[in-house]
C-alpha positions in Angstrom: 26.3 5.4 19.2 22.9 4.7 17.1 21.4 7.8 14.9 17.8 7.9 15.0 16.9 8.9 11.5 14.2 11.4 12.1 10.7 10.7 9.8 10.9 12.9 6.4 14.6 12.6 6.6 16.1 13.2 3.6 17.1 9.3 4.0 14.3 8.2 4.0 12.9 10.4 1.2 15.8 9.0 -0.8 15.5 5.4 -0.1 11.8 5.5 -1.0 12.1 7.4 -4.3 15.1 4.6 -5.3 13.0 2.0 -4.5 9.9 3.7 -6.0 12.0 3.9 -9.7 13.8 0.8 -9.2 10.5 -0.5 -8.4 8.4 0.5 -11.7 11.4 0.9 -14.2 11.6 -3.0 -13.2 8.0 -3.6 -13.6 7.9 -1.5 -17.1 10.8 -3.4 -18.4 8.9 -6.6 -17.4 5.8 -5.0 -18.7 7.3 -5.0 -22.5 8.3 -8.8 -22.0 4.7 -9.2 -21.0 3.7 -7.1 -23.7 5.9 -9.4 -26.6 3.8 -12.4 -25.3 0.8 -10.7 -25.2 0.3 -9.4 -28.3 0.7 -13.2 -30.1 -2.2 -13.4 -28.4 -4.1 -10.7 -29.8 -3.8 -12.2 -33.0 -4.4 -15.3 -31.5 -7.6 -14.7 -30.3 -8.7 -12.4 -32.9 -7.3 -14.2 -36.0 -8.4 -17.8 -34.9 -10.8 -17.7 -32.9 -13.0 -14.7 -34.4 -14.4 -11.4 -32.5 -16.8 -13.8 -31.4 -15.6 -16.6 -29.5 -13.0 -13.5 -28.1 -16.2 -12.0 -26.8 -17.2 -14.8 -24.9 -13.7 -14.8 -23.5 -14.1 -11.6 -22.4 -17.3 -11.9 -20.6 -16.7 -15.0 -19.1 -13.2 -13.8 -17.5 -14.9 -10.3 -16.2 -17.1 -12.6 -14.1 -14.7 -14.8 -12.8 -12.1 -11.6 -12.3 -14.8 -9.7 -10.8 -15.3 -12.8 -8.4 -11.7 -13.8 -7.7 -11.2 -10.2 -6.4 -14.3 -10.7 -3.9 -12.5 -13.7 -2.6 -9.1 -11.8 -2.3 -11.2 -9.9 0.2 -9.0 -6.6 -0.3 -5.9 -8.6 1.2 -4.0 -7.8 -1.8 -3.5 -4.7 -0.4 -3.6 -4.9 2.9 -1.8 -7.2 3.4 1.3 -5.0 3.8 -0.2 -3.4 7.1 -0.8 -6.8 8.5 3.1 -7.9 7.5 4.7 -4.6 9.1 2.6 -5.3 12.3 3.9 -9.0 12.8 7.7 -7.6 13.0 9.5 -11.1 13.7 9.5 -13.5 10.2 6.6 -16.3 12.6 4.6 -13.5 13.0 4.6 -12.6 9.7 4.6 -16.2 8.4 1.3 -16.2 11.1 -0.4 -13.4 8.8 0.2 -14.6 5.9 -1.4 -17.7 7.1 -4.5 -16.3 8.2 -4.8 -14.6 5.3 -4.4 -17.4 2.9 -7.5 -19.0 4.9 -9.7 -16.5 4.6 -8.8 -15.8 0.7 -9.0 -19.8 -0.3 -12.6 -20.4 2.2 -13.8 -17.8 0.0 -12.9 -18.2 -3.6 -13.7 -22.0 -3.5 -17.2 -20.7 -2.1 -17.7 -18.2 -4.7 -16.5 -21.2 -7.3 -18.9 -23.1 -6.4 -21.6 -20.3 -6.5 -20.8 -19.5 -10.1 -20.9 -22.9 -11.1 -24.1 -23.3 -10.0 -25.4 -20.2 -10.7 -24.2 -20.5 -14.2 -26.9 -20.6 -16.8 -29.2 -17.5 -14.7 -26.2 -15.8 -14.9 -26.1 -16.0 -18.7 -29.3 -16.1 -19.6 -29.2 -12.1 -18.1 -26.3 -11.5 -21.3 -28.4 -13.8 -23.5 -25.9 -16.1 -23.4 -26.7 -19.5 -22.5 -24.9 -21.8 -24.8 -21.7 -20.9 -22.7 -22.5 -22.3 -19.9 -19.8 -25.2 -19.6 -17.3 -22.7 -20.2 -18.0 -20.4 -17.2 -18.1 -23.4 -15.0 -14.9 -24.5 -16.2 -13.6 -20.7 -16.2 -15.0 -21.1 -12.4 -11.8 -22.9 -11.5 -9.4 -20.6 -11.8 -11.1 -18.0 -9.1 -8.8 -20.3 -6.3 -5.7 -19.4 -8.5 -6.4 -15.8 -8.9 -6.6 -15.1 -4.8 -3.9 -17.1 -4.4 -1.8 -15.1 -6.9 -2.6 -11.9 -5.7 -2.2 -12.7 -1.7 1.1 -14.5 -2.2 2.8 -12.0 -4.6 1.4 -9.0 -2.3 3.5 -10.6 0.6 6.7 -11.1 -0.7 6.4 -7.7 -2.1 6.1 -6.4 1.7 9.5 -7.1 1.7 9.9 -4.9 -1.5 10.9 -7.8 -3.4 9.5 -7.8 -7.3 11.5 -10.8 -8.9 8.7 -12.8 -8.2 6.0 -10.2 -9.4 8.0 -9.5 -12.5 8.3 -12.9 -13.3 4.3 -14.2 -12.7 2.9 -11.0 -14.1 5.3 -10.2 -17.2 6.6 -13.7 -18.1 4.7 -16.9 -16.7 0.7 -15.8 -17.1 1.3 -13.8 -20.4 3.7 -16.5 -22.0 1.5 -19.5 -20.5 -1.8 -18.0 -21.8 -0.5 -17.3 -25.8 0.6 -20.9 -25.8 -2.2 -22.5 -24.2 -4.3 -20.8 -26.1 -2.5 -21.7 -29.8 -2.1 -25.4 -28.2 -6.0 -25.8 -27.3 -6.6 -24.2 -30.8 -4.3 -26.6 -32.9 -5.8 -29.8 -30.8 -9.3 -28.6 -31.8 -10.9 -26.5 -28.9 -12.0 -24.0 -30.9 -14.7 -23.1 -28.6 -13.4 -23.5 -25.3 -9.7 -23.2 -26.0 -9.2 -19.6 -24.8 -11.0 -20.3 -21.5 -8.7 -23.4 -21.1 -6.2 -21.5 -21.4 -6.8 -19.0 -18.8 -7.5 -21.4 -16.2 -4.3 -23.1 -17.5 -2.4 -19.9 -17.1 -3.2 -18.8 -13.8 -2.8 -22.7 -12.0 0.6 -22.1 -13.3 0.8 -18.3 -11.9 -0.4 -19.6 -8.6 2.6 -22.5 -8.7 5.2 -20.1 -9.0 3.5 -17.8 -6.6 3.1 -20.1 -3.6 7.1 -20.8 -4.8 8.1 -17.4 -4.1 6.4 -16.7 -0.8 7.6 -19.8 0.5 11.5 -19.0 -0.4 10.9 -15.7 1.4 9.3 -16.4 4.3 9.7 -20.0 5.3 7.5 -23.0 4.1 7.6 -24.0 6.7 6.2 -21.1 8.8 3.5 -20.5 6.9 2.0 -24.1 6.5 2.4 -25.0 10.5 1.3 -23.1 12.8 -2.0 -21.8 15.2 -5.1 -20.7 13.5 -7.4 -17.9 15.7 -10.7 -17.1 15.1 -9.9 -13.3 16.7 -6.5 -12.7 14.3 -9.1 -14.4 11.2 -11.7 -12.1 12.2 -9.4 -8.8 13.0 -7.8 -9.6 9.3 -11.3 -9.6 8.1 -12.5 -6.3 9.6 -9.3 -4.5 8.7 -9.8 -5.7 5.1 -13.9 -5.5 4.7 -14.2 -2.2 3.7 -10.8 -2.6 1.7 -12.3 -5.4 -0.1 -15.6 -3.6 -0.8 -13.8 -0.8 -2.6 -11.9 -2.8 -4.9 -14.8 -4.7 -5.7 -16.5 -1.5 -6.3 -13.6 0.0 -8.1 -13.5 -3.5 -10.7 -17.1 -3.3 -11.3 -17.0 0.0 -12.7 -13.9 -1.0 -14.7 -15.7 -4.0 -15.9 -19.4 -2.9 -15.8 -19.1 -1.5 -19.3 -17.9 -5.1 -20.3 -21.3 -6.4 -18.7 -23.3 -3.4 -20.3 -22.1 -3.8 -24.1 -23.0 -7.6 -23.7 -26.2 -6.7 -22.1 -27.1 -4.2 -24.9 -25.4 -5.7 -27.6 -23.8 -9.3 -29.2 -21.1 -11.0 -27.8 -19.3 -9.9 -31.2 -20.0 -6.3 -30.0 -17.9 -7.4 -26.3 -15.2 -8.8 -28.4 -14.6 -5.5 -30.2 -15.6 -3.5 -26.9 -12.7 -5.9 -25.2 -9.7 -5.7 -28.0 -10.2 -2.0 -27.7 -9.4 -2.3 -24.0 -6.7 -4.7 -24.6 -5.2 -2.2 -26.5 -5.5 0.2 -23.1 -3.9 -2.5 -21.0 -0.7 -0.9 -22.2 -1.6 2.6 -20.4 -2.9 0.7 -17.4 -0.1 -1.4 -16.8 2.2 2.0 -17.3 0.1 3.0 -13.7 0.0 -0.1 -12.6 4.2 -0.9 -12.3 4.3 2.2 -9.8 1.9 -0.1 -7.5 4.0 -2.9 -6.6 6.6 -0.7 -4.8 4.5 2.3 -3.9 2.1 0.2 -1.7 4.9 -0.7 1.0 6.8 2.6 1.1 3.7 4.5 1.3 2.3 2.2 3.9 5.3 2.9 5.9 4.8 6.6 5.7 1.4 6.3 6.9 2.5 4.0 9.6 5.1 6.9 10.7 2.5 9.6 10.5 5.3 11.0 7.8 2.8 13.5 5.4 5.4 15.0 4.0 7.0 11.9 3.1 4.0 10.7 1.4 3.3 13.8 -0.3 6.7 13.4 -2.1 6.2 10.2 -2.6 3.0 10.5 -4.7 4.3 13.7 -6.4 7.7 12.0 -7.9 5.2 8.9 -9.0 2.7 11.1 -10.7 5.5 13.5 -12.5 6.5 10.0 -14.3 3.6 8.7 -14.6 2.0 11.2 -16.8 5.5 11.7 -18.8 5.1 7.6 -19.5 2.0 7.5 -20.6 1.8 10.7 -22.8 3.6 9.0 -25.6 1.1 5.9 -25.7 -1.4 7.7 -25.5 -0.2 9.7 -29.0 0.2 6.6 -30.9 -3.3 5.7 -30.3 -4.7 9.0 -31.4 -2.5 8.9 -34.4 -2.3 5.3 -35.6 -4.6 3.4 -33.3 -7.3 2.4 -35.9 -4.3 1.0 -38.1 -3.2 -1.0 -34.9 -6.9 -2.3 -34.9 -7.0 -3.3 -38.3 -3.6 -5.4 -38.0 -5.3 -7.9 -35.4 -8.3 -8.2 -37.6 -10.9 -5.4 -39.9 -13.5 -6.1 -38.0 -11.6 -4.5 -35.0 -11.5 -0.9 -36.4 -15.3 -0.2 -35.4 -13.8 -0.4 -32.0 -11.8 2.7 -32.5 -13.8 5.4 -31.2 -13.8 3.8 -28.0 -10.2 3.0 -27.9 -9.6 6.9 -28.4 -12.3 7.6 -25.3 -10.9 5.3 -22.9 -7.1 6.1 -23.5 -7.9 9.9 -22.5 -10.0 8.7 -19.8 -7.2 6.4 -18.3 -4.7 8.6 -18.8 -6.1 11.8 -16.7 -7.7 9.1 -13.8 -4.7 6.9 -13.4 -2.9 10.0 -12.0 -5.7 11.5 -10.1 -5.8 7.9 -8.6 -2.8 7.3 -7.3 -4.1 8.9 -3.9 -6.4 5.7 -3.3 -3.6 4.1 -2.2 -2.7 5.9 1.0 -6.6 6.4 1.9 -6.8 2.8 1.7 -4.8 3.4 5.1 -5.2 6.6 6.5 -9.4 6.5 5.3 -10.5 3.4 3.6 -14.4 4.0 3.8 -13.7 6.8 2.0 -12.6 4.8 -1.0 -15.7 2.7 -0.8 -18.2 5.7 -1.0 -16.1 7.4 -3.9 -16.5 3.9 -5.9 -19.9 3.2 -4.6 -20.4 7.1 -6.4 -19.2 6.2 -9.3 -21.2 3.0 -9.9 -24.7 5.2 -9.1 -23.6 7.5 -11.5 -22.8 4.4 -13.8 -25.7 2.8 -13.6 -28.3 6.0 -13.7 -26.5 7.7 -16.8 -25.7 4.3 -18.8 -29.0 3.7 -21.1 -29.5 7.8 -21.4 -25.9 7.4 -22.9 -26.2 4.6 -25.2 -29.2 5.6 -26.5 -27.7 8.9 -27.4 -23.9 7.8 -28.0 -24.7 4.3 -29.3 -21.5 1.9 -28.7 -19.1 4.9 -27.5 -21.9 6.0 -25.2 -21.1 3.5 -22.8 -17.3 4.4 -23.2 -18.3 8.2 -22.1 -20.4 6.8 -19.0 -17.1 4.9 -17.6 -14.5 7.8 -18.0 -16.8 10.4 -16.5 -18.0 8.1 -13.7 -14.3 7.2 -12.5 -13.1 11.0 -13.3 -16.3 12.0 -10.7 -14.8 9.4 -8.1 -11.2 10.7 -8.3 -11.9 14.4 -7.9 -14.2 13.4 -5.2 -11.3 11.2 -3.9 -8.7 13.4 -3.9 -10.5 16.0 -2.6 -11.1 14.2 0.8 -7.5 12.7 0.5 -5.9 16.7 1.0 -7.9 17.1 4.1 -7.6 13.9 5.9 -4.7 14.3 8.2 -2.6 11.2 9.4 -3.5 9.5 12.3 -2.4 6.8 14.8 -3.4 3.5 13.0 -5.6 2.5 15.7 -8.0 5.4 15.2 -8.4 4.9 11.2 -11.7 3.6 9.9 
């Protein structure tokens, strides 16, 4: 006789909140590995190269990221939805398919839109002379959507070897060396952005190697195309795709603003200050990987109480990981600074303001993930908030607050969003998927 395991069973709560810690104690323990390789290249980039040429770095790479998620076209996330509806391995081969169309017609677009929309696009940072770097940056925008769509679909299957080893091993590892290699060989200018594009062509290999083990080479790369299941995917994922946008530009606009306002010295100390957050980030970001499947499930089931639990049990740790980070910056942060380089230490103030912000929104956050299912569109008007906020407060604040000003303008925008978000997320109830926005 079959049992019919009931939704909110206790089961199911159990299964989910294994896979949940397997899920992010893997991705935190491949987090520190990424975090060994990562800080080489701190010193690499600060030591070598200078706050400078860093700067430049970091510009360049917000524009290409920014672009590379556009492309992605919000399939990084739901892609999951798309997965669970194919049911037989074709079907979902067929999805992935589809979506690997749309993603790569777009991000070799966009790469050839940033290549030729280079120098206007510098000469808004006054920033001209690093023209042939963005358009050589431009090429890695293919590699980045390819990345994210590929990884996202083998972990519909909650599988994370793949994820772990991309994200904490190959693109951390690849990106110091490259980047010591270009330096040694004499790229002294261009080296760093060499060795991002370097980096992620490498992340995408091993990518596209995954995906194919799990689902079939052979079922993804031969098969029908249709305009409707292209065009369905794209609906689906528009408004997706138009939050995370959203959501990137306000982590990046401060990025754009200090090199709009200030030198590109003043982005590299802006941007080794939130390297230094990366490590609080990440801490969120390892509960992603496995929370996006199970809670998709529960929203597929209608299961609120299996959600709820779901995002309780991921906050609870998430706040107890992050707490002790968040300490060692307050206490010996500026110290850190100083080890990559004394001209870092200005930067301080700002590491200080964007730990505290990070720490209290990545929590509050964590409800953007089921919304993104149950009520997407209200994820794009929480970001597209946040980034009128942004962008009406930011010169009152830097003209009052200087360099941290602009600091103050992200935390407080994103803190308005996630209040705002989780607001509407406790009185949206679950629905049948074919009445969600």
């Amino acid at each position: 006789m079959t049992i019919i395991t009931p939704p909110g069973s206790a089961s199911d709560l159990a299964k989910d909140q294994h896979d949940i810690q397997r899920g992010s104690t893997l991705s935190l323990l491949g987090f520190l590995a990424r975090l060994c390789a990562r800080v080489p290249f701190l010193f690499i980039a600060g030591r070598l190269y200078g706050s400078a040429t860093y700067g430049e770095y970091v510009l360049l790479t917000a524009i290409v990221e920014t672009t590379a998620l556009l492309s992605t076209f919000g399939l990084k996330r739901t892609i999951f939805s798309f997965i669970q509806e194919g049911g037989e391995d074709k079907k979902n081969a067929a999805a992935i398919r589809h979506s690997l169309v749309i993603g790569l017609t777009l991000s070799f677009s966009l790469m050839a839109l940033i290549q030729v929309m280079a120098m206007p696009v510098l000469d808004f940072f006054s920033a001209s002379e690093a023209q042939t770097n963005l358009i050589i940056l431009a090429c890695a925008v293919p590699f980045i959507s390819l990345t994210d769509i590929l990884l996202s679909s083998t972990l519909s299957k909650r599988i994370m070897r793949y994820e772990i080893a991309v994200r904490c091993f190959v693109e951390p590892l690849s990106l110091t060396l490259f980047s010591l290699v270009f330096y040694l060989i004499g790229f002294r200018e261009s080296g760093l952005i060499l060795a991002f594009v370097f980096a992620y062509g490498l992340a995408a290999a091993v990518s596209a190697f995954g995906c194919f083990k799990v689902f079939g080479l052979r079922n993804i790369l031969i098969g029908d195309l249709h305009v409707a299941t292209l065009l369905h995917i794209a609906r689906r994922s528009a408004s997706t795709c138009l939050h995370d946008c959203t959501r990137v530009l306000i982590t990046r606009i401060d990025i754009f603003a200090v090199g709009y306002f200030f030198s590109t010295s003043s982005v590299g100390l802006y941007g080794m200050a939130r390297q230094f957050l990366t490590v609080i980030e990440k801490i969120a970001l390892s509960f992603y990987p496995m929370l996006m499947p199970v809670v998709s499930t529960a929203v597929s089931n209608s299961d609120r109480k299996r959600l709820l639990e779901q995002l309780r049990s991921a906050g609870r740790r998430l706040v107890l990981l992050q707490l002790p980070v968040v300490l060692l910056f307050y206490f010996h942060g500026e110290y850190l600074l100083g080890l990559i380089g004394q001209e870092f230490i200005g930067s301080f103030q700002v590491l200080l303001i964007l730990a505290a912000g990070c720490w209290i929104n990545s929590v509050i956050q964590l409800v953007e993930i089921p919304l993104t299912y149950m009520r997407p569109s209200a994820n794009v008007f929480c970001s597209l908030l946040a980034l009128t906020v942004y962008l009406t407060s930011i010169t009152v604040m830097k003209e009052k607050f200087g360099f941290n000003g602009i600091a103050l303008t992200s935390v407080s925008a994103t803190f308005l969003a996630n209040v705002l978000l989780f607001s509407i997320f406790t009185r949206t109830e679950l629905e049948p998927n074919d009445n969600r926005d």
